[in-house]
mmCIF file of the N, C-alpha and C atoms, coordinates in Angstrom:
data_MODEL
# 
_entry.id   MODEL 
# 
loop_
_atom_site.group_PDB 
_atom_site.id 
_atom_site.type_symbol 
_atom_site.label_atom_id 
_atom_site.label_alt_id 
_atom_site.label_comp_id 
_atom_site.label_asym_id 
_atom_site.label_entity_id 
_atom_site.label_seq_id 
_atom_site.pdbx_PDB_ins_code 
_atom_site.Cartn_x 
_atom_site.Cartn_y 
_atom_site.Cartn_z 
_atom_site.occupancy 
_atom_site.B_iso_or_equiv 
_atom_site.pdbx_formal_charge 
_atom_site.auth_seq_id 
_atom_site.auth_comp_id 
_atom_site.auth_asym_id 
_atom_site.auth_atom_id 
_atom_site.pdbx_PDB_model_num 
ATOM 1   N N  . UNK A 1 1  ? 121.641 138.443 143.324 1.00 0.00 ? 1  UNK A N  1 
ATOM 2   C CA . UNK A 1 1  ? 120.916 138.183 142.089 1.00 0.00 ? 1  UNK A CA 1 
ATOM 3   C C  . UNK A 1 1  ? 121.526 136.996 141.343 1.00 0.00 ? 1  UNK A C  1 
ATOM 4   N N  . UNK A 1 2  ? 122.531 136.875 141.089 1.00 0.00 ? 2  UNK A N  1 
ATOM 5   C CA . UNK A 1 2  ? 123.249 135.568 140.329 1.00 0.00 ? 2  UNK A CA 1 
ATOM 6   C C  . UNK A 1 2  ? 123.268 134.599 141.352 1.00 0.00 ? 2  UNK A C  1 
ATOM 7   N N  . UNK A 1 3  ? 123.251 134.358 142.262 1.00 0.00 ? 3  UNK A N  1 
ATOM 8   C CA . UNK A 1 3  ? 123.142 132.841 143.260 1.00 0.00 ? 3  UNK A CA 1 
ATOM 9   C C  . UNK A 1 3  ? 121.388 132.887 142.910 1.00 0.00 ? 3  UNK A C  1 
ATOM 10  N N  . UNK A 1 4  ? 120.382 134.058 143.003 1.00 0.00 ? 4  UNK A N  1 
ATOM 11  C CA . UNK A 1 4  ? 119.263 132.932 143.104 1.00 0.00 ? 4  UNK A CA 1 
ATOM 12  C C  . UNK A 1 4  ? 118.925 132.932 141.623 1.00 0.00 ? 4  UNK A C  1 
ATOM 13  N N  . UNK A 1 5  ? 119.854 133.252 140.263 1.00 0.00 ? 5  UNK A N  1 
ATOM 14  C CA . UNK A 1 5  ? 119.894 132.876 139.169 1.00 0.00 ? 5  UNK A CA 1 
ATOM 15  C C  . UNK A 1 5  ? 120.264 131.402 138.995 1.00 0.00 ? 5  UNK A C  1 
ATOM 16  N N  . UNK A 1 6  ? 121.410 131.166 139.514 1.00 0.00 ? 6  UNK A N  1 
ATOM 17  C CA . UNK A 1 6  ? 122.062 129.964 139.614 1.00 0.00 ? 6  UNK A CA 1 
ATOM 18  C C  . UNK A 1 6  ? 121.059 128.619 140.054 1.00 0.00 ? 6  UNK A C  1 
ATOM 19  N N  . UNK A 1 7  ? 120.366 129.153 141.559 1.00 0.00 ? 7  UNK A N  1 
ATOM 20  C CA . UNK A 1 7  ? 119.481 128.029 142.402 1.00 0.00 ? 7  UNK A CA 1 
ATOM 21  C C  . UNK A 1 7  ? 118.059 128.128 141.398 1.00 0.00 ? 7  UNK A C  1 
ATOM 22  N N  . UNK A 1 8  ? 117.711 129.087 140.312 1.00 0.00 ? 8  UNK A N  1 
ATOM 23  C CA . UNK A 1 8  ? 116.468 128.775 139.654 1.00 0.00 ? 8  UNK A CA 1 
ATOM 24  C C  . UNK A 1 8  ? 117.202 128.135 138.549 1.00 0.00 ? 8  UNK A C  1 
ATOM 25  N N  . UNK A 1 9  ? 118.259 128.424 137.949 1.00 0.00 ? 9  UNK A N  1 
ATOM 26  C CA . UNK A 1 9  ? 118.715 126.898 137.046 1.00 0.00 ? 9  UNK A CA 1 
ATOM 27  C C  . UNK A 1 9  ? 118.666 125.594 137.227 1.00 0.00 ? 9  UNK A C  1 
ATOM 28  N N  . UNK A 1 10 ? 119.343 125.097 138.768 1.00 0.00 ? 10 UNK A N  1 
ATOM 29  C CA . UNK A 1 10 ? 119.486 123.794 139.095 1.00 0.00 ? 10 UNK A CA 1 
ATOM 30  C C  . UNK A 1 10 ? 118.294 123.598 139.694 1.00 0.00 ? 10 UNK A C  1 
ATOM 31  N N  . UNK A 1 11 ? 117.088 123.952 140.123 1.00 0.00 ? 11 UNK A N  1 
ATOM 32  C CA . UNK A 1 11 ? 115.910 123.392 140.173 1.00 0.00 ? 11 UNK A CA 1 
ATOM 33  C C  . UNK A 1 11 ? 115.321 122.888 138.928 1.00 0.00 ? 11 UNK A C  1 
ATOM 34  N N  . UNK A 1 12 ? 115.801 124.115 137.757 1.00 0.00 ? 12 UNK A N  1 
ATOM 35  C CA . UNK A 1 12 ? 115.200 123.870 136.783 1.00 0.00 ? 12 UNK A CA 1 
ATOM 36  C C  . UNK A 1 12 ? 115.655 122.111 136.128 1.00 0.00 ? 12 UNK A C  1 
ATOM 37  N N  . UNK A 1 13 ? 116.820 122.602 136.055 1.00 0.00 ? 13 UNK A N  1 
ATOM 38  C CA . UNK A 1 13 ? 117.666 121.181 135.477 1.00 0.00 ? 13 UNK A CA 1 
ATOM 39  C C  . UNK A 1 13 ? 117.103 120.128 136.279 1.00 0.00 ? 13 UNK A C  1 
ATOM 40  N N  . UNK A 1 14 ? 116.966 120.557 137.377 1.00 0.00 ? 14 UNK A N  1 
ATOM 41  C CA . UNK A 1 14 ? 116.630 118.840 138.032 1.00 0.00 ? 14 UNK A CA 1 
ATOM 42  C C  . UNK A 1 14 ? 115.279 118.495 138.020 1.00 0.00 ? 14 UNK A C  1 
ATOM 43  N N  . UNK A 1 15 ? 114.518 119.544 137.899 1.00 0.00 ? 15 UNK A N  1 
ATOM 44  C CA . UNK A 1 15 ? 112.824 119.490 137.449 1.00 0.00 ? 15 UNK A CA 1 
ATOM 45  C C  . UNK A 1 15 ? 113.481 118.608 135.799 1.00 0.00 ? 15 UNK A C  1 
ATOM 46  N N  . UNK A 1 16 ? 113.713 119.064 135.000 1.00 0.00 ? 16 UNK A N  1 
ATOM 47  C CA . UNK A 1 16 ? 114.049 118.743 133.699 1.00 0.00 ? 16 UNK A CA 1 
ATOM 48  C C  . UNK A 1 16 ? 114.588 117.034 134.093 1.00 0.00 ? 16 UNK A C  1 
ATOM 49  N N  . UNK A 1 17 ? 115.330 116.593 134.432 1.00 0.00 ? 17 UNK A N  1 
ATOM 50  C CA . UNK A 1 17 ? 115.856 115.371 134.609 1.00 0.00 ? 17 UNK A CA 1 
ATOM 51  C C  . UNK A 1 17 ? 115.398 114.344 135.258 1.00 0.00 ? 17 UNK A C  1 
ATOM 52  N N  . UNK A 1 18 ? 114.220 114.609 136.324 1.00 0.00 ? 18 UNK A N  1 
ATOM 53  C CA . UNK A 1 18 ? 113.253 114.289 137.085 1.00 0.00 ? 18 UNK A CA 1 
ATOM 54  C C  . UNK A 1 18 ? 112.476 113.676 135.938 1.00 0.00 ? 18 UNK A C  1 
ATOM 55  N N  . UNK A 1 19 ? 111.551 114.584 135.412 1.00 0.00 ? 19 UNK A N  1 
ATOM 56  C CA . UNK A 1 19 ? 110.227 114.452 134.396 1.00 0.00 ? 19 UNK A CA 1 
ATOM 57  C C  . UNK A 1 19 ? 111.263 113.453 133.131 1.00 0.00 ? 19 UNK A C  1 
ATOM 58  N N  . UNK A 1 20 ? 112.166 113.268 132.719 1.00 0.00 ? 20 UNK A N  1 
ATOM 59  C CA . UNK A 1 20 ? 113.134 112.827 131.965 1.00 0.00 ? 20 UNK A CA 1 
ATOM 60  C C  . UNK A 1 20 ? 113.098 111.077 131.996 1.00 0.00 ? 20 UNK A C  1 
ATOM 61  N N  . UNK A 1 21 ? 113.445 111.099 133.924 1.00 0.00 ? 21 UNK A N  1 
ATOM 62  C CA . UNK A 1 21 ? 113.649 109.841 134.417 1.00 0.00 ? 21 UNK A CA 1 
ATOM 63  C C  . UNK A 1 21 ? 112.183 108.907 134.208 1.00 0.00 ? 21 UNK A C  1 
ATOM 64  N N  . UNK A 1 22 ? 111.051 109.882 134.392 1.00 0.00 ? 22 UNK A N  1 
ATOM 65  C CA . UNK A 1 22 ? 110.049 109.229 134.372 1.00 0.00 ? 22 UNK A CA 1 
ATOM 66  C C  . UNK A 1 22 ? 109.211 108.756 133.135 1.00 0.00 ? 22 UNK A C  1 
ATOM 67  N N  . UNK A 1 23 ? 110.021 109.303 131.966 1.00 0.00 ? 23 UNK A N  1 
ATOM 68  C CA . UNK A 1 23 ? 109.438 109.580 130.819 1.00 0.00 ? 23 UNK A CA 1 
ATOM 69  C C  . UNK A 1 23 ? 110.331 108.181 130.019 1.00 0.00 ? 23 UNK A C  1 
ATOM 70  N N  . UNK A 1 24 ? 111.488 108.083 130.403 1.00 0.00 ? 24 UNK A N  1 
ATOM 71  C CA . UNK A 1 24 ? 112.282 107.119 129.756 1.00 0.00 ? 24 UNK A CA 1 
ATOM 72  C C  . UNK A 1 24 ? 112.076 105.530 130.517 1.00 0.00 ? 24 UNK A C  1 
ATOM 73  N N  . UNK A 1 25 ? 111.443 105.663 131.597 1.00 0.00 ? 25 UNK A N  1 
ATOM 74  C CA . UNK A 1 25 ? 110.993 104.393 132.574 1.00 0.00 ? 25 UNK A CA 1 
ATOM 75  C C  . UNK A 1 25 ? 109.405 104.221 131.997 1.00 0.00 ? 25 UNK A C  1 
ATOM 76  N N  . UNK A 1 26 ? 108.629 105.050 131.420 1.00 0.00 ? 26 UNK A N  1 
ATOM 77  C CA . UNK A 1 26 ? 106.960 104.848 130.615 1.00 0.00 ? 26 UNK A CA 1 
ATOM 78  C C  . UNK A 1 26 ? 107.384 104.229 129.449 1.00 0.00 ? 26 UNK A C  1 
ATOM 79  N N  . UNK A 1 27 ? 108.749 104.723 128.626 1.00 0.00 ? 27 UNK A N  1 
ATOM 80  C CA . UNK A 1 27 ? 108.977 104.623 127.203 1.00 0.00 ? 27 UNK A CA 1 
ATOM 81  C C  . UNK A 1 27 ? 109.467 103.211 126.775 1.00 0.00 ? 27 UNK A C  1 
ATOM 82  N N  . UNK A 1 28 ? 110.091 102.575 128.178 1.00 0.00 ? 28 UNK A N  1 
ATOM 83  C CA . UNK A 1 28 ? 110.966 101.190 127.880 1.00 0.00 ? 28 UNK A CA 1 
ATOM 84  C C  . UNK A 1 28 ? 109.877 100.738 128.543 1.00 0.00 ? 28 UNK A C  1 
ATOM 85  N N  . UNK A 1 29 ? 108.659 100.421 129.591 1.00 0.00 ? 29 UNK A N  1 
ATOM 86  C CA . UNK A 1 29 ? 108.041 99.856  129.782 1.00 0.00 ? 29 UNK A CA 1 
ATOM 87  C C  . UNK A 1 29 ? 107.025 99.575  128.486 1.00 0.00 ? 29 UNK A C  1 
ATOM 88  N N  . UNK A 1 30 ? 106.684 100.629 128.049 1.00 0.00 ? 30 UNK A N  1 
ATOM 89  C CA . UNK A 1 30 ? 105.780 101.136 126.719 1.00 0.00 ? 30 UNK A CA 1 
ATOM 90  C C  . UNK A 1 30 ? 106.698 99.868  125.433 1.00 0.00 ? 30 UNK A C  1 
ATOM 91  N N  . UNK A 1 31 ? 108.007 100.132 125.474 1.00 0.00 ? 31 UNK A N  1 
ATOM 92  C CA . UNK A 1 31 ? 108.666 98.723  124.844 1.00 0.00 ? 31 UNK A CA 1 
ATOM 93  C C  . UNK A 1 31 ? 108.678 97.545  125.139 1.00 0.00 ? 31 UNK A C  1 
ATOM 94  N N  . UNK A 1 32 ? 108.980 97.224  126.153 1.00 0.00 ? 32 UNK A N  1 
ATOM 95  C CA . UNK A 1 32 ? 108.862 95.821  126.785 1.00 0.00 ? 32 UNK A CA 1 
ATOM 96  C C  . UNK A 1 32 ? 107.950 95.163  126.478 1.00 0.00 ? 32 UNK A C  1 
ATOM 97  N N  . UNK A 1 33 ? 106.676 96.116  126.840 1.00 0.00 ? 33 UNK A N  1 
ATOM 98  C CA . UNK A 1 33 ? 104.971 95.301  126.285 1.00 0.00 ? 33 UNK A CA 1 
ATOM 99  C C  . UNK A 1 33 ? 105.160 94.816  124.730 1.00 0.00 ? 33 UNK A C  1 
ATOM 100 N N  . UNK A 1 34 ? 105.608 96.133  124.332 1.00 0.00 ? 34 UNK A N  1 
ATOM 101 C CA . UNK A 1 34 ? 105.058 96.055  122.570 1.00 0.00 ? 34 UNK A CA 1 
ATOM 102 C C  . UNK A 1 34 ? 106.156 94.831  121.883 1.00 0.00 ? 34 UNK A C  1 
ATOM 103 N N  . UNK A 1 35 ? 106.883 94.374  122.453 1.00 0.00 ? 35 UNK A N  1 
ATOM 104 C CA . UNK A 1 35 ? 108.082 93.493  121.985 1.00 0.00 ? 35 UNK A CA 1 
ATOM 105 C C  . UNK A 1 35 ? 107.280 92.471  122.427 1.00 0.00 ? 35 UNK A C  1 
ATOM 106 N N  . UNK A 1 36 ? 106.636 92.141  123.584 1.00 0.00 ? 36 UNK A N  1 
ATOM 107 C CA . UNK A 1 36 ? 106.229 91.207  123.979 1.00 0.00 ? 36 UNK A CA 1 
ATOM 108 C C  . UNK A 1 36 ? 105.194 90.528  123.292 1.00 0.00 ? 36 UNK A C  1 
ATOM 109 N N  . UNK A 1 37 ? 104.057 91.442  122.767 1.00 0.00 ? 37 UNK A N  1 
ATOM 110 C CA . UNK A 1 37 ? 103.066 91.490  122.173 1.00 0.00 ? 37 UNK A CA 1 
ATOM 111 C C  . UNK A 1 37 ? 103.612 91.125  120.823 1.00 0.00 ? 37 UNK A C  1 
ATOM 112 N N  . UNK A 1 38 ? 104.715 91.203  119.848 1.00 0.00 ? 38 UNK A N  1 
ATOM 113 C CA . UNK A 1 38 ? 105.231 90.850  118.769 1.00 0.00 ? 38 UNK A CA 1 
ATOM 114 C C  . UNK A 1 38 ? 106.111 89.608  118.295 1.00 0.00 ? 38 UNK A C  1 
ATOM 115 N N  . UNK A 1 39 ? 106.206 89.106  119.676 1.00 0.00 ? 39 UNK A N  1 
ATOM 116 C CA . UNK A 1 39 ? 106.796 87.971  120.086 1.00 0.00 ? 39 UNK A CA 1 
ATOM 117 C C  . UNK A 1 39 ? 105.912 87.061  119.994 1.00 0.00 ? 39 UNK A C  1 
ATOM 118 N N  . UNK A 1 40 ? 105.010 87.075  120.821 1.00 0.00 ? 40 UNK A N  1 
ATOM 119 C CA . UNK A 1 40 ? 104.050 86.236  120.772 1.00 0.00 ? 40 UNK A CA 1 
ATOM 120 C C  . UNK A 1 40 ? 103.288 86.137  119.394 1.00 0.00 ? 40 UNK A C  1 
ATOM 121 N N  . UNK A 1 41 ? 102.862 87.131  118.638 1.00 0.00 ? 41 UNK A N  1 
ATOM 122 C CA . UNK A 1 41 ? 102.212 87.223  117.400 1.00 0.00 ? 41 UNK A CA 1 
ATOM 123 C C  . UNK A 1 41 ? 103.129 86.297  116.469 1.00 0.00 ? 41 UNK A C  1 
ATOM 124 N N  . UNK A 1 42 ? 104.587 86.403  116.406 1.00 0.00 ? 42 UNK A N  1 
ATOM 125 C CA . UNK A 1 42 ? 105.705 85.879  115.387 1.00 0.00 ? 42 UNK A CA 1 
ATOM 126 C C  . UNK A 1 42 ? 105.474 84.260  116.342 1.00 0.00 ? 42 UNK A C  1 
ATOM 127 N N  . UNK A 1 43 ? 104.939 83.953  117.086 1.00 0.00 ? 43 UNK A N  1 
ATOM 128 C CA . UNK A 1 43 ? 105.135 82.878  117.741 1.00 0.00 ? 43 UNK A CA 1 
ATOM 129 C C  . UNK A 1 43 ? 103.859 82.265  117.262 1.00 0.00 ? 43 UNK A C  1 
ATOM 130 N N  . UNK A 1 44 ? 102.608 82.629  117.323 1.00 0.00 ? 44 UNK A N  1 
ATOM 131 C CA . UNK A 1 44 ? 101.550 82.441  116.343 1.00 0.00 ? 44 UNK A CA 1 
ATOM 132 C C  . UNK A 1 44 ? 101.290 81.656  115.240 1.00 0.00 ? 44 UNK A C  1 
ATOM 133 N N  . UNK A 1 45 ? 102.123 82.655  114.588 1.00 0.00 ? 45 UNK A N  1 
ATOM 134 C CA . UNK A 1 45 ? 102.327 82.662  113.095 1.00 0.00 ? 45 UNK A CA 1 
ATOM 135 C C  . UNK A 1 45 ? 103.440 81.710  112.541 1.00 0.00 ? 45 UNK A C  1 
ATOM 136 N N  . UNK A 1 46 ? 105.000 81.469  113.561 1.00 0.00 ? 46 UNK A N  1 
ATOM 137 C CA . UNK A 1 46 ? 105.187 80.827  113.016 1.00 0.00 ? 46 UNK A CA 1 
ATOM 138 C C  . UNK A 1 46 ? 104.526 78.964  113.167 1.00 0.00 ? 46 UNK A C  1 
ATOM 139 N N  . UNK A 1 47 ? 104.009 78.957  114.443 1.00 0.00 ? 47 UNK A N  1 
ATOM 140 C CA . UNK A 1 47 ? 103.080 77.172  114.761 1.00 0.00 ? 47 UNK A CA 1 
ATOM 141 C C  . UNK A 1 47 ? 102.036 77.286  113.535 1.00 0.00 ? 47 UNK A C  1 
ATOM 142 N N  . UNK A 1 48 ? 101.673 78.596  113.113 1.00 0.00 ? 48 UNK A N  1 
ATOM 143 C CA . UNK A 1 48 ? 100.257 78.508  111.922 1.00 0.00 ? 48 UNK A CA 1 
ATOM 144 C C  . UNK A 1 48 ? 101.181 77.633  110.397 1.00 0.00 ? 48 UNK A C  1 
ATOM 145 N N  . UNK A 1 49 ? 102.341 78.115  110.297 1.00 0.00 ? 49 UNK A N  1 
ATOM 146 C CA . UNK A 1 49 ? 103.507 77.863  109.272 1.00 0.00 ? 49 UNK A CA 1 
ATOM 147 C C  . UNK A 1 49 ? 103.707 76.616  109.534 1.00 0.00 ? 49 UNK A C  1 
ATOM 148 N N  . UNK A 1 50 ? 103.898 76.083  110.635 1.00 0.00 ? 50 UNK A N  1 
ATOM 149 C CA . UNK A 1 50 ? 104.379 74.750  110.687 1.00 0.00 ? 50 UNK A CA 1 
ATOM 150 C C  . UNK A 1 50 ? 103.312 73.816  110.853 1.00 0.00 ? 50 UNK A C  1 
ATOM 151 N N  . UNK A 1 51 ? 102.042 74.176  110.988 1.00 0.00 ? 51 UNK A N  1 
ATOM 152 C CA . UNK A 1 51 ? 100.758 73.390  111.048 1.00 0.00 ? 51 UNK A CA 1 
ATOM 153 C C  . UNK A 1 51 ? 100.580 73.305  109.153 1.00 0.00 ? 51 UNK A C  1 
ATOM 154 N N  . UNK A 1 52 ? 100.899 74.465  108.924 1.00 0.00 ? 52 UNK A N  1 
ATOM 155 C CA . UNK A 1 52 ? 100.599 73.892  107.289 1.00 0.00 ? 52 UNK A CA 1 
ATOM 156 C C  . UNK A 1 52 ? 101.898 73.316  106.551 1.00 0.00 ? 52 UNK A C  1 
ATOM 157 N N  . UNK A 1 53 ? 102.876 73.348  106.834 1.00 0.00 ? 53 UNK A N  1 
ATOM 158 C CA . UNK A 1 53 ? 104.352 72.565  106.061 1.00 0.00 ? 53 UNK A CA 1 
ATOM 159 C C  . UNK A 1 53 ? 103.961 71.369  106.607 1.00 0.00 ? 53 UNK A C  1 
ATOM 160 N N  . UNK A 1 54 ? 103.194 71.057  107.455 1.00 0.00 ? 54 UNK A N  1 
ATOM 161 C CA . UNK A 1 54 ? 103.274 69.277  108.304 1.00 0.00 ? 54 UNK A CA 1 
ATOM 162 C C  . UNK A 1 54 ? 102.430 69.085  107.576 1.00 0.00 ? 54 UNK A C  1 
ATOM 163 N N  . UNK A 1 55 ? 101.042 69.573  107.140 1.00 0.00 ? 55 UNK A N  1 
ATOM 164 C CA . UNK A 1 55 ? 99.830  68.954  106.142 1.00 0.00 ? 55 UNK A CA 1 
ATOM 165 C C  . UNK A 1 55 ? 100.167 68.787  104.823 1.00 0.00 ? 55 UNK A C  1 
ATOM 166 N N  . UNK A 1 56 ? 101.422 69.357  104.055 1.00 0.00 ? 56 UNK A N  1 
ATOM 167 C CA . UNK A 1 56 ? 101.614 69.263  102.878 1.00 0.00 ? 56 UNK A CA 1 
ATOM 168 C C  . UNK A 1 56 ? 101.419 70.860  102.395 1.00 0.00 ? 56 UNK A C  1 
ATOM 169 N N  . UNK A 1 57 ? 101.281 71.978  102.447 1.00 0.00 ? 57 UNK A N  1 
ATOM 170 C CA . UNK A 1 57 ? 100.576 72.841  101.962 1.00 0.00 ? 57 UNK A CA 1 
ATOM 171 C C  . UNK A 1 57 ? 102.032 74.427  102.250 1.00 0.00 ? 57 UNK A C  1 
ATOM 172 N N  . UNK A 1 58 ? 101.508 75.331  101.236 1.00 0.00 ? 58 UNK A N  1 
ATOM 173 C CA . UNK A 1 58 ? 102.254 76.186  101.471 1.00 0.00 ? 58 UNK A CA 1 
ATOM 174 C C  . UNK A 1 58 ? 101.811 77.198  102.443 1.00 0.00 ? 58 UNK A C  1 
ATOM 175 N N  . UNK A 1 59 ? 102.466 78.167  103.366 1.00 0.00 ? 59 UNK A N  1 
ATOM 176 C CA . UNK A 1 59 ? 101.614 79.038  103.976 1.00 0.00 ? 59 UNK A CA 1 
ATOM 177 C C  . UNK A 1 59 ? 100.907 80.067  104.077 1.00 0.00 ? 59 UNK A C  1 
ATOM 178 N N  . UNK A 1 60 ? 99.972  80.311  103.547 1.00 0.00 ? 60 UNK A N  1 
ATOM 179 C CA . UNK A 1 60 ? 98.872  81.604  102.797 1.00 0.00 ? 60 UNK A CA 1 
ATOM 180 C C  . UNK A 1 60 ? 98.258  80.632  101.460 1.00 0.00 ? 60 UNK A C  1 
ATOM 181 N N  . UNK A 1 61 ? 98.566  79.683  101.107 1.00 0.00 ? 61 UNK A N  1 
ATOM 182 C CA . UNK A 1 61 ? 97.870  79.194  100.089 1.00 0.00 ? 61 UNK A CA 1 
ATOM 183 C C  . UNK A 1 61 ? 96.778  79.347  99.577  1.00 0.00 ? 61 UNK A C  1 
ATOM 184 N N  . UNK A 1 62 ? 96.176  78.896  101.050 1.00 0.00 ? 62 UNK A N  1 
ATOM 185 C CA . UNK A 1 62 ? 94.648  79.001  100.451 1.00 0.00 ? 62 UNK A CA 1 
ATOM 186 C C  . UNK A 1 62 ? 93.808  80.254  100.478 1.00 0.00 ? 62 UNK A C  1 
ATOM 187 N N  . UNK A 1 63 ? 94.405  81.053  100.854 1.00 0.00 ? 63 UNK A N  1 
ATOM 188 C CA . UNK A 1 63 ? 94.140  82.188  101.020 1.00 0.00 ? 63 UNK A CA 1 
ATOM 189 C C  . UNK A 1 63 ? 94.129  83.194  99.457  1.00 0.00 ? 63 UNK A C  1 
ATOM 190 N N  . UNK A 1 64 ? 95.318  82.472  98.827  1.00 0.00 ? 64 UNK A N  1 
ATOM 191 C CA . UNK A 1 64 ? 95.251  83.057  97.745  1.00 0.00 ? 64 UNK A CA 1 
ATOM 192 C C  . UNK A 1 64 ? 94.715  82.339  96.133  1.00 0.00 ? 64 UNK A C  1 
ATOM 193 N N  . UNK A 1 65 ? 94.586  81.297  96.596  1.00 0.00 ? 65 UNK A N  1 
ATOM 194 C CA . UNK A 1 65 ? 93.001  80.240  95.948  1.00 0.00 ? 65 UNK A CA 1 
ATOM 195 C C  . UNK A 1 65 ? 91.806  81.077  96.385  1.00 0.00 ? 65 UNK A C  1 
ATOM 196 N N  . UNK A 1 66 ? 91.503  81.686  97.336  1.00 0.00 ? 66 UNK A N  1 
ATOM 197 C CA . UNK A 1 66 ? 90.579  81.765  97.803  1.00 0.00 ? 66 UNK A CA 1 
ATOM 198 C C  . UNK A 1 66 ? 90.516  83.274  97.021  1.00 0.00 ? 66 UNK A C  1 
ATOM 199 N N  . UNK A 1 67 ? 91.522  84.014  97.082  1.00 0.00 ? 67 UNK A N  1 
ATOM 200 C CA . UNK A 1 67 ? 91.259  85.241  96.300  1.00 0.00 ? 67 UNK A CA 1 
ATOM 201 C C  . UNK A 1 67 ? 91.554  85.163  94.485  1.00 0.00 ? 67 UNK A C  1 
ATOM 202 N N  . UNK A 1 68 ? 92.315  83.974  94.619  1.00 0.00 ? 68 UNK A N  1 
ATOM 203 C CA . UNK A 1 68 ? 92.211  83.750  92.688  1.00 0.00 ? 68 UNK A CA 1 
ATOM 204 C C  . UNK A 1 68 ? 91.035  83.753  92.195  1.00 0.00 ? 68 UNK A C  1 
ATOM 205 N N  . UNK A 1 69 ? 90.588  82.888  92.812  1.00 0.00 ? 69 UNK A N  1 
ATOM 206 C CA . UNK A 1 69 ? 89.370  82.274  92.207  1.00 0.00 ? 69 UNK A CA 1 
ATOM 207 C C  . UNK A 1 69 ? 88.321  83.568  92.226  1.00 0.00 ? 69 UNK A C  1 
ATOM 208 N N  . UNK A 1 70 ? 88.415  84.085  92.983  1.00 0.00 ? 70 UNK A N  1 
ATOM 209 C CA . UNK A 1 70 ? 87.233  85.330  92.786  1.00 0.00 ? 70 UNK A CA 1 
ATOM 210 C C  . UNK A 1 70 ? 87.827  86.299  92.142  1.00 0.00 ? 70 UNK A C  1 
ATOM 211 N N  . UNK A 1 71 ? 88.509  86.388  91.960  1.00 0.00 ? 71 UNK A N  1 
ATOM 212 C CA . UNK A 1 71 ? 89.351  87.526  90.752  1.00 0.00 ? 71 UNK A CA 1 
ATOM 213 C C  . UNK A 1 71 ? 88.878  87.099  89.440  1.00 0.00 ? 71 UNK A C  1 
ATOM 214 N N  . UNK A 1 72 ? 89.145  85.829  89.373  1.00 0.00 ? 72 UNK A N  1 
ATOM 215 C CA . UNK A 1 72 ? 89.112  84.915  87.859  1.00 0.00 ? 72 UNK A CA 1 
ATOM 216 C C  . UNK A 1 72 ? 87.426  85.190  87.342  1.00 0.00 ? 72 UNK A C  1 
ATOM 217 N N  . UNK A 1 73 ? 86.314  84.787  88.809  1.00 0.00 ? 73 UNK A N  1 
ATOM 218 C CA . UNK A 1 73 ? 85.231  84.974  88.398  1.00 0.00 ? 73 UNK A CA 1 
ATOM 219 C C  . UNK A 1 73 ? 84.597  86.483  88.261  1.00 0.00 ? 73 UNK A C  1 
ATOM 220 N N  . UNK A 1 74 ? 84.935  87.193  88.629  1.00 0.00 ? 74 UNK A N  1 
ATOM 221 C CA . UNK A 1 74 ? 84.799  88.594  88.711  1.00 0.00 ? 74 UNK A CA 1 
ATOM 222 C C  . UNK A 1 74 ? 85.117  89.014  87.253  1.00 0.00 ? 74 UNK A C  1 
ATOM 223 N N  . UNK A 1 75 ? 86.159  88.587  86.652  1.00 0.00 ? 75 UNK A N  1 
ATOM 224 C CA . UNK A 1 75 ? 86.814  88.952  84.811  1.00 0.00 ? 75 UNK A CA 1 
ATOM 225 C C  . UNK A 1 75 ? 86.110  88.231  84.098  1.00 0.00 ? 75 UNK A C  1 
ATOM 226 N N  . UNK A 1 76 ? 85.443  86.984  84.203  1.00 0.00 ? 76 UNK A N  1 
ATOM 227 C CA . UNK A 1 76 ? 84.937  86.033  83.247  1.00 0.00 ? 76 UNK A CA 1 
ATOM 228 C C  . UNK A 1 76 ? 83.475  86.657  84.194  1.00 0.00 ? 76 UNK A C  1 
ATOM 229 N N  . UNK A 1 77 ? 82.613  87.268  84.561  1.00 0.00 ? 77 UNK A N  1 
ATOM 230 C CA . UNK A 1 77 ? 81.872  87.813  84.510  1.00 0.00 ? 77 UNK A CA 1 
ATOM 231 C C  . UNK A 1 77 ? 80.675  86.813  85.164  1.00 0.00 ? 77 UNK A C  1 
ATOM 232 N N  . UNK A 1 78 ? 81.312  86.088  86.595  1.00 0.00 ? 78 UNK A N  1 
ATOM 233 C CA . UNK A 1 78 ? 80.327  85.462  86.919  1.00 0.00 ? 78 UNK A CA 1 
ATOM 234 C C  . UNK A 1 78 ? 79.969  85.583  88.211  1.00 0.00 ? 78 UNK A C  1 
ATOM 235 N N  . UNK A 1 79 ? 80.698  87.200  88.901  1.00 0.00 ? 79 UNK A N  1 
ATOM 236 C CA . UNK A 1 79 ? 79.485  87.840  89.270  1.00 0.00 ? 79 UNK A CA 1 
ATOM 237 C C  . UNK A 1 79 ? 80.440  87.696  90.564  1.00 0.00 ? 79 UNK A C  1 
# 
């Protein structure tokens, strides 16, 4: 009784360490992408930054001209 206690532990454990191995090889692949994918985005964003510091301009500027101005007209009631 205690040896095939013993041999249903270490199946168990190695069932357990098995599903483990495969779960931590999905999880860093599952990283690799998502780093990759954030890399490239920060890589984006920063050529979008340096396309507008080379024109003269700050970066989001106009973006927030673009939302002033409709704020401003929205309070002064022009709709």
């Amino acid at each position: 009784m205690a040896i095939s206690n013993f041999v249903i532990t270490i199946v168990g454990l190695g069932a357990v360490a098995y599903l483990m191995k495969s779960d931590i090889r999905g999880s860093s692949a599952m990283l690799r992408r998502n780093l990759k994918h954030i890399r490239g985005w920060m890589e984006e964003q920063g050529a979008a930054a340096e396309c507008v510091v080379l024109a003269g301009g700050r970066f989001g500027e106009h973006r927030l001209k673009g939302w002033w101005s409709s704020f401003a007209a929205l309070i002064q009631g022009g709709g």
